[in-house]
C-alpha positions in Angstrom: -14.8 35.0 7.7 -13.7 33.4 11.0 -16.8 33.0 13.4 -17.2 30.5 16.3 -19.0 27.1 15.2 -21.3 25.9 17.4 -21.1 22.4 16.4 -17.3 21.8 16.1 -17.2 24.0 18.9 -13.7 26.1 17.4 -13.4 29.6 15.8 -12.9 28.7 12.2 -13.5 29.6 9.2 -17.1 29.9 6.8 -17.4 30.0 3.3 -19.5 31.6 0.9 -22.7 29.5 1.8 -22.3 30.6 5.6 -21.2 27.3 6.6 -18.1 25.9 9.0 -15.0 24.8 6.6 -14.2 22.6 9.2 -17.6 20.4 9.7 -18.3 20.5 5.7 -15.0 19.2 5.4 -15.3 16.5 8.2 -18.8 16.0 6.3 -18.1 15.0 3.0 -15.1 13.2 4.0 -17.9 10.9 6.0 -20.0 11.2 2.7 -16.9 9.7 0.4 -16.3 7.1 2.9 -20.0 6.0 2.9 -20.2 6.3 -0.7 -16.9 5.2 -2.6 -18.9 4.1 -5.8 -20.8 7.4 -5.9 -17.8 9.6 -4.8 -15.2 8.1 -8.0 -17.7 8.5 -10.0 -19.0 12.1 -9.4 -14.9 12.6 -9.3 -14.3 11.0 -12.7 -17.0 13.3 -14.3 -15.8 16.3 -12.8 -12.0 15.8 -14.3 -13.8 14.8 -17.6 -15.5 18.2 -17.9 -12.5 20.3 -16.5 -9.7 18.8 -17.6 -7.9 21.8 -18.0 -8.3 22.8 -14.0 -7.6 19.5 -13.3 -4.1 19.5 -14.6 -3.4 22.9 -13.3 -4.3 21.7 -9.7 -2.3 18.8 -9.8 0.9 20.9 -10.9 0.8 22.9 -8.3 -0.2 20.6 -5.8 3.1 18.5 -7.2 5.1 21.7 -7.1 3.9 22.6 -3.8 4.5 18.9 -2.0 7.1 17.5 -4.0 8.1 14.5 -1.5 4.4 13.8 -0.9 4.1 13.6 -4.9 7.2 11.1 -5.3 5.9 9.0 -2.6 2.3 9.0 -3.8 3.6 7.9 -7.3 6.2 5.3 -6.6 3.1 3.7 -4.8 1.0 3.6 -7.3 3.8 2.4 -9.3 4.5 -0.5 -7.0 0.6 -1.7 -7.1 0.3 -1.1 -10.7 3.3 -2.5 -12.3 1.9 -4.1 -15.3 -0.7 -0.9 -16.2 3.0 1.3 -15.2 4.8 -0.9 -18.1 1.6 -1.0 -20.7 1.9 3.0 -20.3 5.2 3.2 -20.3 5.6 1.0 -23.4 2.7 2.8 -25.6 4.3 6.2 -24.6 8.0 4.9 -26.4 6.5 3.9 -29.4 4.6 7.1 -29.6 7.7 9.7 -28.2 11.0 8.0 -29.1 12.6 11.2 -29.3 11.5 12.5 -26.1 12.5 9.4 -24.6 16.0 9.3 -26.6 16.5 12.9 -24.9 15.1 11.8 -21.6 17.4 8.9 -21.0 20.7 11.4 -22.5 19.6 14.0 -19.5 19.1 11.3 -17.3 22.6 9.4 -17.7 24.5 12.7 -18.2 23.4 13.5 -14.5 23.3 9.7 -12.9 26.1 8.5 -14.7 27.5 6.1 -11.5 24.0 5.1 -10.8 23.7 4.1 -15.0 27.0 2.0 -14.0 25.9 0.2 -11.6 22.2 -0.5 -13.2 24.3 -1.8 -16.5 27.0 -3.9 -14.3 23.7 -5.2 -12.6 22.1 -6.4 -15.5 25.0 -8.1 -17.2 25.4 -9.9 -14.1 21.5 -11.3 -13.9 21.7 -11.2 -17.8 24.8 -13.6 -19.1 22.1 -15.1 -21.9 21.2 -11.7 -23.3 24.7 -10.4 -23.1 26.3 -13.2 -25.2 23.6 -13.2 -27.7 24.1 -8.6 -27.6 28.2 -9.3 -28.0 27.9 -11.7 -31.2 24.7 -9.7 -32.8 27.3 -6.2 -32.7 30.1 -8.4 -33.6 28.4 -8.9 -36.8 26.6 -5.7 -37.5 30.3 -4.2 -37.1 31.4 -6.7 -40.2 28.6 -6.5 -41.5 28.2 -10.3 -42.0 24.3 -9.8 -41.7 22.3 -12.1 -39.6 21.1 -11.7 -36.2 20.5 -14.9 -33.4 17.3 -16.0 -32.0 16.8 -14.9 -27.9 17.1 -18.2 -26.1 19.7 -19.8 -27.9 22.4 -20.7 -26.0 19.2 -22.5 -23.5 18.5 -24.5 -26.4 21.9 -25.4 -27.6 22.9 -25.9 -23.7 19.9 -28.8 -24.5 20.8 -30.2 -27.6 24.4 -30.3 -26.7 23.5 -32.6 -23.7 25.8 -29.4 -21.3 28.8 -30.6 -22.8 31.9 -28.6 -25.4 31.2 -29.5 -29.1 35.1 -29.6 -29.2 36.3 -31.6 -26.2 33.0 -33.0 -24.8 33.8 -31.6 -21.8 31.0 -30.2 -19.3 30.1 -26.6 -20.1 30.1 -24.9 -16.7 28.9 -21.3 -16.6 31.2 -19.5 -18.6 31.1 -21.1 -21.9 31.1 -19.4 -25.2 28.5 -18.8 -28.2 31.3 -19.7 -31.3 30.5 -19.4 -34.6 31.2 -22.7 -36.2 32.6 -20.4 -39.5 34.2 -17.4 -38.1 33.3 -13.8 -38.8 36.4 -12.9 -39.4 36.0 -15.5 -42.0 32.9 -14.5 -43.5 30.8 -17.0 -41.5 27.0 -15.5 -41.1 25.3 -14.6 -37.5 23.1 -17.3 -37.4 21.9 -19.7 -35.5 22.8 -22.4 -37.4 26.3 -21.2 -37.6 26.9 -21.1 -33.6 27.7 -24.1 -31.3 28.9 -23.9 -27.3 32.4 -24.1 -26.8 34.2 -24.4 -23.2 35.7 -20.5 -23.1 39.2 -22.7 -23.4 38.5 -24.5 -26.3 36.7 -21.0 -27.7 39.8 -19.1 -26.9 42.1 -21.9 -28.8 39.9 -22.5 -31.7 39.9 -18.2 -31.9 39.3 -17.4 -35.5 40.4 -20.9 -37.5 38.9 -22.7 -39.8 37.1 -25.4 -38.1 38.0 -27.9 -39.8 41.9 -27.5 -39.3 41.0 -26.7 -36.1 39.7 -30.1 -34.8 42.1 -31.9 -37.4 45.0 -30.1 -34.8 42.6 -31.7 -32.1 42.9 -34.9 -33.8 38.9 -35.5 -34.5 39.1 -35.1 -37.9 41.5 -36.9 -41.0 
C-alpha cells in the first residue's frame, strides 16, 4: 500500500504492521549501527535456525547482482587470506575429486591465463622446479627416492657457492647432479646430489663420476 508518510514526508510504501518501509528501514539501519554486538548476534541466530532460507537468499541475491557478489568476495578474500587458505585447504582434503574436476573445467576454459600463472611460478620458483625436474626424473626410471625441499639452499651452504667439479662460483643457473646417474641406477636422494656449474653438469652428462673427474684430472 503506498500512502504519504508524515514523518519522511514521501509517498511510499507500508507493510503489514501499517508502518513506512522507508523510516523502518532508515530505523533499524540506526539500530544496527548503535548496536553492532547485539545486531551480529541476533543475525547469527537467525541463519542458525533457517539455514535453509538463508542459502536460498543468498543465491538469488548472488544470481541477481553478480558483479556486486564477486566484488564482495574478493574482499573478503583479500582481508581474510589465512582463514581463505585454512578453508580452502580442509575443503581439498575432503573433495579431491571435485577439485580434480574443478581445476580440468577451469584450464580447459583459461588455458593462456594457466600459461602464464605456470611460466610465473617457475620464474619465482627455480628451487622447487629443480627439486620437481629430478623427483619425475626418477619416478619415470623408477630409481625410487624422492629429495628433501630446501636442498639445493643447503648444498649452496655446504658447498661454500662454488662447483663440486671446478670450484668455480655457482651463479644462478647451476645444476642439482646426481653424483651416480639415473641413467646409471644412482638413487634420488639427497645424498646422491651435489651442485654442479650447468657447464660442468652438461659435460659430466650421464658418466661415471669417477672417470669423469679422472678426464678432469682430480682423480688417479
Amino acid at each position: 500500500m503506498i500512502k504519504f508518510c508524515k514523518k519522511c514526508q514521501l509517498d511510499t510504501e507500508y507493510n503489514n504492521y501499517g508502518a513506512c518501509n522507508t523510516c523502518k528501514r532508515a530505523s533499524d539501519a540506526k539500530y544496527r549501527s548503535a548496536n553492532p554486538e547485539k545486531n551480529r548476534a541476533k543475525s547469527a541466530a537467525w541463519f542458525a535456525a533457517n539455514k535453509e532460507r538463508a542459502r536460498a537468499r543468498a543465491l538469488a541475491w548472488h544470481k541477481a547482482n553478480p558483479e556486486k557478489a564477486r566484488a564482495s568476495a574478493d574482499a573478503w578474500r583479500k582481508a581474510n587470506l589465512e582463514r581463505c587458505r585454512e578453508k580452502m585447504a580442509k575443503w581439498r582434503k575432503v573433495n579431491p575429486e571435485k577439485e580434480m574436476a574443478y581445476n580440468q573445467a577451469w584450464y580447459a576454459k583459461n588455458a593462456e591465463r594457466k600459461k602464464e600463472y605456470s611460466a610465473a611460478w617457475v620464474k619465482d620458483n627455480p628451487e622447487a622446479m629443480r627439486i620437481y625436474s629430478q623427483n619425475r626424473r626418477a619416478r619415470k626410471r623408477a630409481n625410487g627416492g624422492t629429495l628433501s625441499k630446501g636442498l639445493s639452499a643447503k648444498l649452496f651452504k655446504l658447498q661454500k657457492g662454488r662447483c663440486a667439479c671446478c670450484s668455480n662460483p655457482l651463479g644462478d643457473d647451476f645444476h642439482l647432479d646426481h653424483i651416480v646417474p639415473i641413467s646409471r641406477g644412482g638413487p634420488n636422494t639427497d645424498d646422491n646430489i651435489q651442485l654442479l656449474t650447468s657447464s660442468c653438469n652438461l659435460r659430466k652428462s650421464a658418466k661415471d663420476p669417477i672417470e669423469f673427474m679422472q678426464q678432469k684430472g682430480f682423480l688417479l
